[in-house]
N, C-alpha and C positions, 0 to 999 in steps of 0.2 A: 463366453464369447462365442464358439463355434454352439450354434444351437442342434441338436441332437434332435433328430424324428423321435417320435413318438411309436410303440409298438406296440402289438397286443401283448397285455401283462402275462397271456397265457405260454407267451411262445419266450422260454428263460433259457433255452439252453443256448449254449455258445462251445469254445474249443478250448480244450483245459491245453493249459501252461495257464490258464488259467477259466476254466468256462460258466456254465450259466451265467446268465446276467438279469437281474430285472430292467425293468423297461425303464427309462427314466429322459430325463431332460437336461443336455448341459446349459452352464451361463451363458451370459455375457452380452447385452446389445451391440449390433453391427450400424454402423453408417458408411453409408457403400457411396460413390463417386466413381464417374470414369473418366480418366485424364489418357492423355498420348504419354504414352510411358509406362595346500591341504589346512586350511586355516580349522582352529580348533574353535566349537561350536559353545558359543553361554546357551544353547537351547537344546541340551542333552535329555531325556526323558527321566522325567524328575523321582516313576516308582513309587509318589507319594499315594495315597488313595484320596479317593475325590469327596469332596463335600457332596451332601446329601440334598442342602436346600443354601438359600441365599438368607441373607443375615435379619432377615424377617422372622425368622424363629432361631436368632443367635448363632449360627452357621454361615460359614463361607460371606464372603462380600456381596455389599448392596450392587445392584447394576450399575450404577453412577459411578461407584468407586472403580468395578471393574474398567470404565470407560473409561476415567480419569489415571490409572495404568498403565491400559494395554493401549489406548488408541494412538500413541506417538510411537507404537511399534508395526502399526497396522499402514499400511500405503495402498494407493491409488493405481494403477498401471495404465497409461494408456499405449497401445500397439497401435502399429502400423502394418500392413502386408501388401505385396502387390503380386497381380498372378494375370493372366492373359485374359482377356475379358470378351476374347472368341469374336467380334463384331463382324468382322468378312465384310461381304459386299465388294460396292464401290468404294466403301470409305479404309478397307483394307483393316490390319488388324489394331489394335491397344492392347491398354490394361488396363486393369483394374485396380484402385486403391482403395483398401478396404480397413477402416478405422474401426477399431474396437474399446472395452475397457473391462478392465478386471479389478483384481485386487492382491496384494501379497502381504507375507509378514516378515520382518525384520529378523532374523535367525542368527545373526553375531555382530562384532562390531568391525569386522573386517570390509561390510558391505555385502554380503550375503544375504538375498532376501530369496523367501521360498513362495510356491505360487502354483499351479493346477498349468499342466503341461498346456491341453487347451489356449490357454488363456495367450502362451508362446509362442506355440504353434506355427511355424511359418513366415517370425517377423521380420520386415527388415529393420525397424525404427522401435526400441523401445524407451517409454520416459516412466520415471516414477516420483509419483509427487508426493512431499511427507507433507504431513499435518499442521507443520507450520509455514505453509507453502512454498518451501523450495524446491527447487525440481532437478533430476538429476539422470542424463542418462546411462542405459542399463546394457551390458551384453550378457550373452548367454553362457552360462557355467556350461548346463547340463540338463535334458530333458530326459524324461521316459514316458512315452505314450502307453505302456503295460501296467503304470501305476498313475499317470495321469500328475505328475509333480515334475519339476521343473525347479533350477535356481539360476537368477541372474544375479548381477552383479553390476555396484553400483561405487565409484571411487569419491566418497566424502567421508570426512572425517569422522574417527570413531565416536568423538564425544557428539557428533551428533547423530549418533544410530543406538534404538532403544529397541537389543533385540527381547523378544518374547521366551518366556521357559515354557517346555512343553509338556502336556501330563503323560503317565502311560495311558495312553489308549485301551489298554487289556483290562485296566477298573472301572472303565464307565460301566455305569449299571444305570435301566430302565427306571424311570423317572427322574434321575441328579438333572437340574436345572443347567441350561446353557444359555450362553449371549454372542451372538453372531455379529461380526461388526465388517463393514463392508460397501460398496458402493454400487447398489441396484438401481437400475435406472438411470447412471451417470450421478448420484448423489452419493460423494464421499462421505465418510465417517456415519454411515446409516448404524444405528445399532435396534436388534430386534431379539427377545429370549424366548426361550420354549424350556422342552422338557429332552430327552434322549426319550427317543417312540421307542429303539428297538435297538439293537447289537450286533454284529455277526454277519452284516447283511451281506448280496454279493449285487456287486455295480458293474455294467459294461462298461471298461476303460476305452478312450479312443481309437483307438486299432482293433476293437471288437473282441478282444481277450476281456478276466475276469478280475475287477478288484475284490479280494476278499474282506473281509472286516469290516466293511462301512457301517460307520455309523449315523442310522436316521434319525431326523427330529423333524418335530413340528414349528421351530422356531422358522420364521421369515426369511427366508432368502430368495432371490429371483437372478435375472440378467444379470452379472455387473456384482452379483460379491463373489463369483469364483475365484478361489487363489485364497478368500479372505478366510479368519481363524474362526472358530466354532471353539468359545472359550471355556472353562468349563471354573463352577461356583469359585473357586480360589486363580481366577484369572489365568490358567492355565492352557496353552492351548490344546483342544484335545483333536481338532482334528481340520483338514479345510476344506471349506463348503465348495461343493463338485457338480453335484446334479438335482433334480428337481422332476418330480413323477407328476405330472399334470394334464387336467383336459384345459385348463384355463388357457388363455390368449390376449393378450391386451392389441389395441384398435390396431397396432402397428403390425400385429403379426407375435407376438416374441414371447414366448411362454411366461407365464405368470404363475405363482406359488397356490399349491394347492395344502397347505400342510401336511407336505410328505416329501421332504429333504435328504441331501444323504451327504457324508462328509466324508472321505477318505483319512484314515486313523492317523494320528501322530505320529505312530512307530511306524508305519510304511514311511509319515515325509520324512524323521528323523531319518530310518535307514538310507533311505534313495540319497539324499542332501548329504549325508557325509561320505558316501563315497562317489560323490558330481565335483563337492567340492577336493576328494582327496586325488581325482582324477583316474577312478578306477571306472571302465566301461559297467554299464548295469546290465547282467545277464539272469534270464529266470528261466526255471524250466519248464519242460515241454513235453507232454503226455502223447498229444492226438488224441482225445476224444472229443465225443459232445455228449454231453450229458443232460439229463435231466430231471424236477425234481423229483425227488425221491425220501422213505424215510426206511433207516437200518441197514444205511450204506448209500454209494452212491452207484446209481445204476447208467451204463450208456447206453444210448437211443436204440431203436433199433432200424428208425429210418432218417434220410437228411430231410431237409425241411429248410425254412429262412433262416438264415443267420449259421447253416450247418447242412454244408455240400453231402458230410457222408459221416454215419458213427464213429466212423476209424477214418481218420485223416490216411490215405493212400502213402505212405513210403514212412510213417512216423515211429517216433519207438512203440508205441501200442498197436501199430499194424506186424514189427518186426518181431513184438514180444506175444503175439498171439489171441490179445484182446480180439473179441468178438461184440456183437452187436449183442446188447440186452444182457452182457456180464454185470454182474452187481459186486460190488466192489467193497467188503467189509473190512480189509484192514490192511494196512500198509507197514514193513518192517514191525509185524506184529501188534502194532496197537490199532484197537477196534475204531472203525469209522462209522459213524451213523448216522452222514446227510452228506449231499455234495457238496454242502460251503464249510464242512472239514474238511475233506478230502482236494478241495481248493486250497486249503491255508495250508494243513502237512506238506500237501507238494510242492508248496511256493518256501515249504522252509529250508528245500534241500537243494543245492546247486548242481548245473546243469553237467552231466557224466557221471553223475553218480547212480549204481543199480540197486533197485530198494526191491524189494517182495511184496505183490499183491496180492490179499488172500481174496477172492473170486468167489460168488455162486453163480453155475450156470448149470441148466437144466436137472435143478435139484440137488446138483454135487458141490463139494467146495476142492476149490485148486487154488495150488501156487503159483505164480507167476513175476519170475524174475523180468525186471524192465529197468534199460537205463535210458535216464531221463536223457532229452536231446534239448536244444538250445531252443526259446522261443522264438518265430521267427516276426519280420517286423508288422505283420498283423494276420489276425486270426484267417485259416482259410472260410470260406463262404460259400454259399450256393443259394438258389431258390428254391 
């Protein structure tokens, strides 16, 4: 929905609680107008390991079938938002009403459907349409812009809610076939497969923080399947379609798929989603740095730049615990790190207050350095 600028792919570093980020593109078509004016989850992570190929060489389900499964679990989203539309003059001020469309997946039978923060973002009006066209409005559980996932909630009855199982995300492996089902370009129930390009990735989430773990593909996604499931050969969901890396454009303006997608992993929506719906606040932690990349640890900048006011965020635990510009950062609570999108996922697995040790090289020495982590705040600081 919220479409995301474009950056140069060079420029990855961001503010850990969670940072780097590659450059990339959110969904969702916009149609713009100005007017005067703890439910327990069937979609637990299943731990199963994933099919290799699709039932073309006796393995995992045909696409057809996956479709004929999952797509009465898969929904429509259309948002509404209004925001001040600045006009002045003579004509005095408005608003703006600005129509969107996403996509979500069905996550239990209580009415719980999950969905790409993005896609929420801000609404006053949400409706969600299932697949056999009834329509149903939605309010908001619970959002987090630091992971980019979101669950509404929708009051019809259970026998008519087909929620999705979800895989572990931590066995996708590079080439297992996917099928991405979703509504780009305002065309529900689109479905499109690829392959898993890659693992591990790191995505800039909406507040400029770092999603870790993404998972890219080359399958089809554009505007309008954010929210939607990225399903994996045993109709599994593995993960939902988030962003999109692209020079493309279509006539309207609105980025278009260049085959290089990325999906935010199951176990981030599983985690976030049970505790939105258990009514537990989502808090992560929070470094102060910026980083950048690096290989045999994760090294911090040594100047700020776009998207990273300063190496050391000014008043942060790594200003307080003595981080320096250009420390390189080999292990955490003793196990070795050897890139920034570990040392993104370690930190994101520890809750905020807690003091872990970081083993350091800086000017040829290695040191210790005790830090406790501080809360993330609600978005990444910045500078030019």
């Amino acid at each position: 929905m919220r479409l995301k600028t474009l950056l140069p792919t060079a420029l990855i570093a961001a503010v850990l609680g969670a940072l780097v980020a590659l450059v990339i593109v959110g969904f969702g078509g916009t149609r713009t107008t100005v007017i005067q004016e703890p439910a327990g989850s069937g979609a637990a992570a299943s731990g199963r390991g994933l099919p290799t190929s699709f039932a073309a060489s006796g393995k995992g389900l045909t696409i057809n079938q996956i479709y004929r499964m999952d797509s009465p679990g898969v929904v429509d989203i259309d948002v509404v938002s209004q925001s001040n539309a600045g006009l002045g003059g003579i004509f005095g001020g408005g608003s703006q009403q600005t129509a969107a469309e996403g996509a979500g997946v069905v996550y239990n039978t209580a009415g719980d459907i999950v969905t790409d923060e993005h896609v929420v973002a801000g609404a006053t009006s949400i409706t969600v349409n299932f697949q056999d066209g009834r329509h149903a409005k939605a309010t908001l559980v619970g959002e987090d812009a630091s992971t980019d996932t979101a669950v509404i909630h929708v009051n019809v009855p259970a026998s008519q809610l087909h929620p999705l199982q979800f895989a572990n995300s931590n066995e996708a492996q590079v080439g297992d076939p996917v099928v991405a089902i979703g509504s780009p370009f305002g065309l529900p129930e689109t479905v499109t497969q690829g392959i898993v390009s890659q693992v591990g990735r790191s995505i800039q989430a909406p507040n400029g923080f770092t999603i870790p773990g993404a998972i890219q593909t080359d399958a089809p996604i554009n505007p309008g399947n954010s929210g939607g499931p990225l399903l994996d050969a045993a109709g599994q969901v593995l993960g939902l379609a988030d962003q999109i890396e692209t020079n493309n454009t279509t006539a309207g303006g609105e980025a278009s798929n260049s085959g290089v997608g990325f999906a935010v992993p199951s176990n981030t929506v599983v985690r976030e989603a049970n505790g939105f719906i258990a009514g537990h606040p989502v808090k992560h932690s929070y470094v102060g740095v910026c980083l950048v990349p690096s290989t045999g640890g994760a090294q911090i900048a040594t100047s700020g730049g776009p998207g990273c006011a300063s190496p050391i965020a000014p008043g942060s635990p790594a200003a307080r615990a003595g981080l320096e510009p250009g420390d390189v950062i080999v292990a955490v609570d003793g196990k070795p790190i050897s890139s920034t999108e570990q040392f993104i996922a370690v930190v994101g697995g520890y809750p905020p207050g807690r003091t872990i040790t970081l083993t350091i090289r800086r000017d040829g020495q290695t040191k210790q350095i005790r830090l406790t982590l501080g809360t993330r705040p609600a978005s990444a600081p910045s500078g030019g």
